[in-house]
C-alpha positions as CSV (number, residue, x, y, z in Angstrom):
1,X,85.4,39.6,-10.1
2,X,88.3,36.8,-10.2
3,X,87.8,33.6,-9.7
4,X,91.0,31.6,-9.2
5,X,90.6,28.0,-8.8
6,X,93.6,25.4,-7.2
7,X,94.5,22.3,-6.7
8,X,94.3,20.9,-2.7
9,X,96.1,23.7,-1.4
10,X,96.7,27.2,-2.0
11,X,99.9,28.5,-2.9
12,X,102.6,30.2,-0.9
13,X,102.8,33.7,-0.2
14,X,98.8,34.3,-0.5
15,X,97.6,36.7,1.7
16,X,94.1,37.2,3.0
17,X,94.8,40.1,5.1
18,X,93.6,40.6,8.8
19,X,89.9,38.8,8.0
20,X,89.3,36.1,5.4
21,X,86.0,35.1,4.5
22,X,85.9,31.1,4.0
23,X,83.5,28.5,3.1
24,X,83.2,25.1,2.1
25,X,81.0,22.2,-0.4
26,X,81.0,18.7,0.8
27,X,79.3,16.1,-0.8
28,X,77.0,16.2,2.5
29,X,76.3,16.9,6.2
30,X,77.7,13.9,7.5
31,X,81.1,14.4,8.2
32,X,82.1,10.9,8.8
33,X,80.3,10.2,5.3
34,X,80.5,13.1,3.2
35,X,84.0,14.5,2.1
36,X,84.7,17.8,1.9
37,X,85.2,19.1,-1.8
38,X,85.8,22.5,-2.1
39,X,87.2,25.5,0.2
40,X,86.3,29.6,-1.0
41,X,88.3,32.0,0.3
42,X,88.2,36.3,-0.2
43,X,89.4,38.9,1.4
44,X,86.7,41.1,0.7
45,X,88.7,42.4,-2.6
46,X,85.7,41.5,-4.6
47,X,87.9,38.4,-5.6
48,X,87.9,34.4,-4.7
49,X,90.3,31.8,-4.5
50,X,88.8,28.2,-4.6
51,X,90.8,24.9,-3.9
52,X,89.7,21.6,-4.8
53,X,90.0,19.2,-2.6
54,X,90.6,16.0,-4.6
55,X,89.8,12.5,-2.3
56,X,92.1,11.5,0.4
57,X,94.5,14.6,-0.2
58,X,93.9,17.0,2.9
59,X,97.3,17.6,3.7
60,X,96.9,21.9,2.7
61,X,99.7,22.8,4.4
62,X,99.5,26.6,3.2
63,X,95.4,26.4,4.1
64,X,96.0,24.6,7.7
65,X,98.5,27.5,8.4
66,X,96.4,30.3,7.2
67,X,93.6,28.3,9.6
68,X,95.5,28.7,12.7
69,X,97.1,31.9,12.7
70,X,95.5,34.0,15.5
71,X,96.0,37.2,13.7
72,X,93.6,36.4,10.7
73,X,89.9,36.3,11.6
74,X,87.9,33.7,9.7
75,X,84.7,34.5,8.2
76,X,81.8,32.4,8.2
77,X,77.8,31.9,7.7
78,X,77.3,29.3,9.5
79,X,80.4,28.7,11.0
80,X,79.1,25.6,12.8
81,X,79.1,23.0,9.4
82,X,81.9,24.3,8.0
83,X,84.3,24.7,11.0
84,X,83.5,20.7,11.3
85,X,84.1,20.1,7.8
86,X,87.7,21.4,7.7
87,X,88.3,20.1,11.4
88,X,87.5,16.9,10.4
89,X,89.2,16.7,7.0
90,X,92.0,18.8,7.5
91,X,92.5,18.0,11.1
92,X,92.4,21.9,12.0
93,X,89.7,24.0,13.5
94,X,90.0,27.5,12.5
95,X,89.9,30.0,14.6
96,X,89.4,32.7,15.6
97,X,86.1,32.5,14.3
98,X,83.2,35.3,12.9
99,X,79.9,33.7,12.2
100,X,77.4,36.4,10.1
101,X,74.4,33.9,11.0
102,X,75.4,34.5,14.5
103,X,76.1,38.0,14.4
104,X,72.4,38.2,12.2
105,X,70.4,35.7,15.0
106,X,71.8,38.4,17.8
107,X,71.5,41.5,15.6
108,X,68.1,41.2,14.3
109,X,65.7,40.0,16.4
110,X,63.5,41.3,14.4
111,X,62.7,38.2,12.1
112,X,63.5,34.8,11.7
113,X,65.0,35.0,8.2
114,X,69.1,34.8,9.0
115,X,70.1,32.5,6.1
116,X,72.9,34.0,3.5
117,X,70.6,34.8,1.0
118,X,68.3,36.6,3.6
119,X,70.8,38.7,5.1
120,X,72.2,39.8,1.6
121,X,69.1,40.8,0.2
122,X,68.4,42.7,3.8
123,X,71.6,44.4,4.4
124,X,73.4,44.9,0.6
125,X,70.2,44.6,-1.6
126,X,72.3,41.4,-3.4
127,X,70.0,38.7,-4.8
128,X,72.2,35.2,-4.2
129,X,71.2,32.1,-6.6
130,X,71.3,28.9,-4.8
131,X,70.8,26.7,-7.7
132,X,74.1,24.9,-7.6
133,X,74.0,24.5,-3.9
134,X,72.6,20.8,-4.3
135,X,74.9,20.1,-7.2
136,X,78.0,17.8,-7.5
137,X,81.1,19.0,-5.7
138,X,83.0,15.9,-5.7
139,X,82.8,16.0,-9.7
140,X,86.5,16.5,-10.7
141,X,85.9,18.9,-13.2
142,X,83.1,22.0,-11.7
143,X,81.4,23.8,-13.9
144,X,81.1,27.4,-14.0
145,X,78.2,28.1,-12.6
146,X,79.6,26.3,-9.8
147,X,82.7,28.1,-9.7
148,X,80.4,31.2,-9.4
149,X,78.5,30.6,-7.0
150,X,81.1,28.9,-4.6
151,X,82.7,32.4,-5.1
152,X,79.2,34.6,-4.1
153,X,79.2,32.7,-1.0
154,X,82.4,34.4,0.4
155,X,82.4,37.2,-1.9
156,X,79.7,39.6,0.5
157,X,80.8,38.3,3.9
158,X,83.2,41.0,4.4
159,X,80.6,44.4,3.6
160,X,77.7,42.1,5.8
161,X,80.1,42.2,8.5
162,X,80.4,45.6,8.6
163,X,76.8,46.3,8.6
164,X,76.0,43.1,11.5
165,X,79.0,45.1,13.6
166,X,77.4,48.7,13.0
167,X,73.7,46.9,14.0
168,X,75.1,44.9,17.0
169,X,77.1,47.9,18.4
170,X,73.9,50.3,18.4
171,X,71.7,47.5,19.9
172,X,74.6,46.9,22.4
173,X,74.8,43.0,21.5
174,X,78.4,43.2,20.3
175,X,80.5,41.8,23.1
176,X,78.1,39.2,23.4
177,X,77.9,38.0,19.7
178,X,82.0,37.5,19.8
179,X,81.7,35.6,22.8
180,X,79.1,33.5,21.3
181,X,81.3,33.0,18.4
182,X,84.1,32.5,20.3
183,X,82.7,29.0,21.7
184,X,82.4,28.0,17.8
185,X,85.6,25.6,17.8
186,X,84.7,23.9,20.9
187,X,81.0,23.4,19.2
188,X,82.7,22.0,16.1
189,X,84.8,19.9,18.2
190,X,81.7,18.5,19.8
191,X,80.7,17.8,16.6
192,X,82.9,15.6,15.6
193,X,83.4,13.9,18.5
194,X,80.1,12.9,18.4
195,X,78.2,15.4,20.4
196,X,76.7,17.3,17.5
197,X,72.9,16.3,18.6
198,X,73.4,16.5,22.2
199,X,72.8,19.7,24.0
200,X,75.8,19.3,26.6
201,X,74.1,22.4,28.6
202,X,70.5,21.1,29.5
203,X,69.9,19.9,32.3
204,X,69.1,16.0,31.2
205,X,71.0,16.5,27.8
206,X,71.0,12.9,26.6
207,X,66.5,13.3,27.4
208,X,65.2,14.6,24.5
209,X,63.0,18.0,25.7
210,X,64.6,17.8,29.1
Protein backbone atom coordinates (compact mmCIF):
# COMPACT_ATOMS: atom_id res chain seq x y z
CA UNK A 1 0.00 0.00 0.00
CA UNK A 2 0.93 3.82 -1.05
CA UNK A 3 -0.10 6.43 0.69
CA UNK A 4 0.45 9.82 -1.16
CA UNK A 5 -0.54 12.77 0.61
CA UNK A 6 -1.13 16.64 -1.15
CA UNK A 7 -1.61 19.78 -0.63
CA UNK A 8 -5.53 21.25 -1.37
CA UNK A 9 -5.65 19.78 -4.62
CA UNK A 10 -4.52 16.89 -6.49
CA UNK A 11 -2.40 17.17 -9.28
CA UNK A 12 -2.97 17.11 -12.98
CA UNK A 13 -3.20 14.17 -15.05
CA UNK A 14 -4.29 11.77 -12.04
CA UNK A 15 -6.57 9.26 -13.02
CA UNK A 16 -9.04 7.35 -10.97
CA UNK A 17 -10.35 5.25 -13.59
CA UNK A 18 -14.20 4.60 -14.30
CA UNK A 19 -15.04 4.37 -10.26
CA UNK A 20 -13.14 6.25 -7.45
CA UNK A 21 -13.67 5.55 -4.01
CA UNK A 22 -13.69 9.00 -1.92
CA UNK A 23 -14.08 10.06 1.56
CA UNK A 24 -13.60 12.82 3.67
CA UNK A 25 -12.44 14.15 7.75
CA UNK A 26 -13.95 17.37 8.90
CA UNK A 27 -13.46 18.72 12.11
CA UNK A 28 -17.29 17.80 12.62
CA UNK A 29 -20.88 17.18 11.49
CA UNK A 30 -21.87 20.59 11.16
CA UNK A 31 -21.21 21.78 8.00
CA UNK A 32 -21.80 25.47 8.57
CA UNK A 33 -19.28 24.91 11.70
CA UNK A 34 -16.97 22.24 11.03
CA UNK A 35 -14.51 22.51 7.97
CA UNK A 36 -13.72 19.90 5.97
CA UNK A 37 -9.98 18.72 6.34
CA UNK A 38 -9.06 15.99 4.49
CA UNK A 39 -10.33 14.23 1.05
CA UNK A 40 -9.09 10.06 0.34
CA UNK A 41 -9.31 8.94 -2.87
CA UNK A 42 -8.40 5.12 -4.58
CA UNK A 43 -9.12 3.49 -7.30
CA UNK A 44 -9.30 0.26 -5.87
CA UNK A 45 -5.36 -0.21 -6.83
CA UNK A 46 -4.70 -1.00 -3.29
CA UNK A 47 -3.35 2.70 -3.22
CA UNK A 48 -4.61 6.25 -1.70
CA UNK A 49 -4.17 9.65 -2.49
CA UNK A 50 -5.03 12.14 0.35
CA UNK A 51 -5.24 16.03 0.05
CA UNK A 52 -5.17 18.40 2.79
CA UNK A 53 -7.41 20.75 2.80
CA UNK A 54 -5.65 23.74 4.53
CA UNK A 55 -8.50 26.59 5.94
CA UNK A 56 -10.21 28.83 3.48
CA UNK A 57 -8.46 27.16 0.44
CA UNK A 58 -11.23 25.00 -1.42
CA UNK A 59 -10.61 26.11 -4.73
CA UNK A 60 -9.32 22.06 -6.03
CA UNK A 61 -9.76 22.76 -9.32
CA UNK A 62 -8.36 19.16 -10.44
CA UNK A 63 -10.69 17.55 -7.45
CA UNK A 64 -13.96 19.71 -8.46
CA UNK A 65 -13.38 18.43 -12.02
CA UNK A 66 -12.79 14.89 -11.20
CA UNK A 67 -16.28 15.54 -8.91
CA UNK A 68 -18.33 16.26 -11.82
CA UNK A 69 -17.41 14.23 -14.60
CA UNK A 70 -20.34 11.92 -15.37
CA UNK A 71 -18.17 9.19 -16.58
CA UNK A 72 -16.40 8.45 -13.10
CA UNK A 73 -18.62 6.88 -10.48
CA UNK A 74 -17.87 8.16 -6.90
CA UNK A 75 -17.66 5.80 -4.20
CA UNK A 76 -18.95 6.31 -0.83
CA UNK A 77 -20.10 4.78 2.76
CA UNK A 78 -22.23 7.01 3.64
CA UNK A 79 -22.52 9.08 0.87
CA UNK A 80 -25.00 11.43 2.67
CA UNK A 81 -22.15 13.41 5.10
CA UNK A 82 -19.67 13.45 2.84
CA UNK A 83 -21.46 14.45 -0.40
CA UNK A 84 -22.41 17.63 1.94
CA UNK A 85 -19.08 18.16 3.08
CA UNK A 86 -17.47 18.62 -0.31
CA UNK A 87 -20.80 20.41 -1.58
CA UNK A 88 -20.55 22.78 0.86
CA UNK A 89 -16.82 23.49 0.90
CA UNK A 90 -15.99 22.91 -2.48
CA UNK A 91 -19.17 24.24 -3.90
CA UNK A 92 -19.59 20.80 -5.95
CA UNK A 93 -21.78 17.80 -5.31
CA UNK A 94 -20.37 14.78 -6.78
CA UNK A 95 -22.07 12.74 -8.65
CA UNK A 96 -22.82 10.19 -9.95
CA UNK A 97 -22.90 8.70 -6.71
CA UNK A 98 -22.42 4.75 -5.12
CA UNK A 99 -23.26 4.63 -1.50
CA UNK A 100 -21.93 0.92 0.11
CA UNK A 101 -24.16 1.74 3.26
CA UNK A 102 -26.96 2.04 0.89
CA UNK A 103 -26.19 -0.76 -1.26
CA UNK A 104 -25.57 -2.85 2.41
CA UNK A 105 -29.20 -1.40 4.15
CA UNK A 106 -30.94 -2.78 0.69
CA UNK A 107 -28.70 -5.90 0.37
CA UNK A 108 -28.74 -7.33 3.70
CA UNK A 109 -31.75 -7.20 5.43
CA UNK A 110 -30.62 -9.53 7.31
CA UNK A 111 -29.16 -7.36 10.21
CA UNK A 112 -28.82 -4.04 11.40
CA UNK A 113 -25.01 -3.83 11.38
CA UNK A 114 -24.29 -1.67 7.93
CA UNK A 115 -21.40 0.61 9.27
CA UNK A 116 -17.87 0.28 7.31
CA UNK A 117 -16.27 -1.69 9.73
CA UNK A 118 -19.37 -4.10 9.74
CA UNK A 119 -19.57 -4.68 6.20
CA UNK A 120 -15.68 -5.29 5.93
CA UNK A 121 -15.50 -7.76 8.50
CA UNK A 122 -18.85 -9.39 6.83
CA UNK A 123 -18.00 -9.33 3.22
CA UNK A 124 -13.76 -9.27 3.06
CA UNK A 125 -13.00 -10.70 6.53
CA UNK A 126 -10.94 -7.08 7.01
CA UNK A 127 -10.83 -5.87 10.65
CA UNK A 128 -10.93 -1.67 10.27
CA UNK A 129 -9.35 0.34 13.43
CA UNK A 130 -11.32 3.35 14.11
CA UNK A 131 -9.17 4.81 16.71
CA UNK A 132 -8.17 7.95 14.79
CA UNK A 133 -11.70 8.55 13.67
CA UNK A 134 -12.23 11.15 16.66
CA UNK A 135 -8.79 12.61 16.24
CA UNK A 136 -7.60 16.07 14.89
CA UNK A 137 -7.89 16.55 11.19
CA UNK A 138 -7.54 20.15 11.15
CA UNK A 139 -3.94 19.64 12.71
CA UNK A 140 -1.59 20.84 9.93
CA UNK A 141 0.77 18.22 10.24
CA UNK A 142 -1.33 14.34 10.49
CA UNK A 143 0.26 11.71 11.91
CA UNK A 144 0.63 8.46 10.52
CA UNK A 145 -1.67 6.58 11.98
CA UNK A 146 -3.89 9.09 10.65
CA UNK A 147 -2.64 8.93 7.31
CA UNK A 148 -3.44 5.12 7.58
CA UNK A 149 -6.46 5.04 8.48
CA UNK A 150 -7.83 7.91 6.20
CA UNK A 151 -6.38 5.56 3.56
CA UNK A 152 -8.42 2.08 4.89
CA UNK A 153 -11.45 4.03 4.62
CA UNK A 154 -11.35 4.16 0.76
CA UNK A 155 -8.97 1.43 0.34
CA UNK A 156 -11.93 -1.71 0.41
CA UNK A 157 -14.75 0.30 -1.14
CA UNK A 158 -14.04 -0.93 -4.50
CA UNK A 159 -13.91 -5.24 -3.67
CA UNK A 160 -17.25 -4.34 -1.10
CA UNK A 161 -18.82 -3.08 -4.10
CA UNK A 162 -18.43 -5.93 -5.97
CA UNK A 163 -19.70 -8.27 -3.37
CA UNK A 164 -22.98 -5.56 -2.44
CA UNK A 165 -23.62 -5.75 -6.61
CA UNK A 166 -23.28 -9.70 -6.64
CA UNK A 167 -25.76 -9.75 -3.23
CA UNK A 168 -28.20 -7.07 -4.65
CA UNK A 169 -28.44 -8.69 -8.18
CA UNK A 170 -29.43 -12.26 -6.67
CA UNK A 171 -31.86 -10.68 -4.16
CA UNK A 172 -33.17 -8.62 -7.18
CA UNK A 173 -32.69 -5.16 -5.26
CA UNK A 174 -30.18 -3.77 -7.80
CA UNK A 175 -32.16 -1.32 -9.83
CA UNK A 176 -33.64 -0.14 -6.85
CA UNK A 177 -30.39 0.54 -4.67
CA UNK A 178 -28.99 2.84 -7.81
CA UNK A 179 -32.10 4.71 -7.83
CA UNK A 180 -31.91 5.19 -4.24
CA UNK A 181 -28.46 6.36 -4.63
CA UNK A 182 -29.28 8.34 -7.38
CA UNK A 183 -31.39 10.91 -5.19
CA UNK A 184 -28.09 11.21 -2.98
CA UNK A 185 -27.16 14.83 -4.48
CA UNK A 186 -30.49 16.26 -4.11
CA UNK A 187 -30.39 14.75 -0.30
CA UNK A 188 -27.07 16.52 0.13
CA UNK A 189 -28.45 19.59 -1.35
CA UNK A 190 -31.23 19.48 1.21
CA UNK A 191 -28.72 19.31 3.52
CA UNK A 192 -27.18 22.24 3.16
CA UNK A 193 -29.86 24.21 2.37
CA UNK A 194 -31.19 23.55 5.58
CA UNK A 195 -33.47 20.65 5.21
CA UNK A 196 -31.12 18.00 6.64
CA UNK A 197 -33.64 17.24 9.69
CA UNK A 198 -36.76 17.53 7.83
CA UNK A 199 -38.33 14.60 6.15
CA UNK A 200 -39.54 16.66 2.92
CA UNK A 201 -41.70 13.25 2.04
CA UNK A 202 -44.03 12.84 5.22
CA UNK A 203 -47.05 13.84 5.20
CA UNK A 204 -46.70 16.81 8.03
CA UNK A 205 -42.81 17.01 7.58
CA UNK A 206 -42.12 20.01 9.73
CA UNK A 207 -44.49 17.61 12.81
CA UNK A 208 -42.20 15.62 14.36
CA UNK A 209 -43.76 11.70 14.04
CA UNK A 210 -46.27 13.00 11.60
Amino acid sequence: MTVTLYQNDIPDGLSFGSVVAVDTESMGLNWDRDRICVIQLSSGDGNAHLVQLQRGKYDAPNLKKLFADPKVVKLFHFARADLAAIGRYLGVIPQPVYCTKIASLIARTFTDRHGLKDIARDLIAVDLSKEQQTSDWGSGTLTQDQLNYAASDVLYLHRLKDKLDDMLTREGRRELALNTMACLPARAALDIGGWENIDIFAHSPFRRGA
